[in-house]
N, C-alpha and C positions, 0 to 999 in steps of 0.2 A: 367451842373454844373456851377454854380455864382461862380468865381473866385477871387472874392473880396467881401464876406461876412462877418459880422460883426461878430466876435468870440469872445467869453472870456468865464475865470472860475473865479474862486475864489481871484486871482493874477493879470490874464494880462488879457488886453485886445489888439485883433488886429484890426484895422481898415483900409479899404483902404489909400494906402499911396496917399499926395497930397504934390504940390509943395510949402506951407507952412513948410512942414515937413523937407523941405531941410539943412537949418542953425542946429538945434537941430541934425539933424541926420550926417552932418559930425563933427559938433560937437565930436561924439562919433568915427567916423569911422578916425578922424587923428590922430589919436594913432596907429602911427607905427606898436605895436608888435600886433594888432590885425591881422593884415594879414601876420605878419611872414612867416607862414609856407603854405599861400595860393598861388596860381599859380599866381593868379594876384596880386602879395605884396606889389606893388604901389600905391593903392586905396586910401593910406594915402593923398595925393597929391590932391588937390583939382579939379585939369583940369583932375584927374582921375575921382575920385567919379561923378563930374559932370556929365559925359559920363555915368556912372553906371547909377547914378540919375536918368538920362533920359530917358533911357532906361527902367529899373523899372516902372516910370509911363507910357511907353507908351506900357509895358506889359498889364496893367488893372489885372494885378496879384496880385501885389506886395501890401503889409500890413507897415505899421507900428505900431509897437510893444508898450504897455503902459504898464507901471506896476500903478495897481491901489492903492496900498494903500500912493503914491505919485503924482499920476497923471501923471509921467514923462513920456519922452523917454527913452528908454531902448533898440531899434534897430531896423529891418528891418528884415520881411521876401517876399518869395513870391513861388504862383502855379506857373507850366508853364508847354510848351507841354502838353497839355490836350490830349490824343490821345484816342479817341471813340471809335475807330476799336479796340484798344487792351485791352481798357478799362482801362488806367493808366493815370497818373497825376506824375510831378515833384515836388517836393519839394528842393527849395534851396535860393540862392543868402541870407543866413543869417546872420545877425553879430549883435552881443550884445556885450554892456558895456562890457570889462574887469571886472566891480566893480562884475557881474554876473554870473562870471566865476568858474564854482565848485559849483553850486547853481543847483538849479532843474528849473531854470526857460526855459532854452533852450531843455530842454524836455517836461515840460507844452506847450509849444511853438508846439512845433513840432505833443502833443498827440493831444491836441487843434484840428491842419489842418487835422492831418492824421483821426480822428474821422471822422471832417465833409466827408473827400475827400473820405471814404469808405460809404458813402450813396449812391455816385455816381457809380463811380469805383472800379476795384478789385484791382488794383496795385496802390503800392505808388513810386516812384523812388528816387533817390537821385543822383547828381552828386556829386562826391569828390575827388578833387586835390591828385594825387599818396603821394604828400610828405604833407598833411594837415591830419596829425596823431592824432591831436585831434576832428577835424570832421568826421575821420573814426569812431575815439570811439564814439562817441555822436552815428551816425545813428546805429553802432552795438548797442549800450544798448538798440536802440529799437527795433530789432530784425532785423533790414535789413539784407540780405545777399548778397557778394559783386557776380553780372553776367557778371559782363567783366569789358574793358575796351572803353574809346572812346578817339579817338588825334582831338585836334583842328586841322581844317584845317587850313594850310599853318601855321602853329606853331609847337612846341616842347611841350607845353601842353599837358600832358594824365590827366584826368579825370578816378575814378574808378564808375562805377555804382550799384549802390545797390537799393536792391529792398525788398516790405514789402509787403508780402501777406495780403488780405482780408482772416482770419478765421470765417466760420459761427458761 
């Protein structure tokens, strides 16, 4: 499985993220209330996101997010843990515009990966911060169901996981 495939529909397009994409996309990500309720709610902070940034590209995962009928950024996704043997794939590290919030774009977004990612794989995954109630709902409307939990090591961190069967 290509992990940074060129995706789009009708709205967005995602493309592998590059470090051009950096300026425009904390642009978006210093707005405080978007990580409110995430485990890492500092991201706003620039020597945060940075460290994210970086990270991100050196996934070879990671997307950035275009709305087409502006051309704009609109935010950042990415695969990860690709796992063969179980046949699953990650989906996470997301964040979109506020202006996009309540919109259908971070479900296009998401049907977009999860389409390509069931060519390869049977499982979709999702990590989601215990207290990020609004990322719970998003992966519930697409059908994930939550299979446990996971703590970061050497942290107070829980993540909840959820997962999205492949239906024939």
């Amino acid at each position: 499985m290509n992990l940074q495939p060129i995706l789009s529909n009708e709205e967005i397009i995602l493309i592998p993220l590059v470090n051009e994409d950096f300026e425009a996309l904390y642009y978006i990500a210093s707005d405080k209330l978007l990580w409110e309720q995430h485990p890492n709610n500092d991201r706003y902070k620039k020597e945060v996101f940075e460290d994210f940034f970086k990270k991100a590209i050196e996934s070879k995962g990671a997307f950035t997010i275009y709305e087409k009928t502006t051309n704009k950024i609109v935010g950042s996704t990415r695969f990860y843990d690709l796992e063969q043997e179980s046949k699953s794939v990650f989906i996470g590290f997301t964040f979109i515009d506020r202006k996009f919030w309540g919109s259908s774009l971070n479900g296009k977004v998401k049907k977009l990966m999860i389409d390509y990612a069931f060519q390869f794989v049977d499982r979709v995954k999702f990590h989601v911060g215990e207290t990020n109630y609004r990322s719970q709902k998003a992966v519930e409307k697409l059908g994930a169901l939550k299979i446990g939990t996971i703590q970061k090591e050497n942290s107070e961190i829980v993540n909840w996981i959820y997962e999205l069967k492949k239906t024939l």
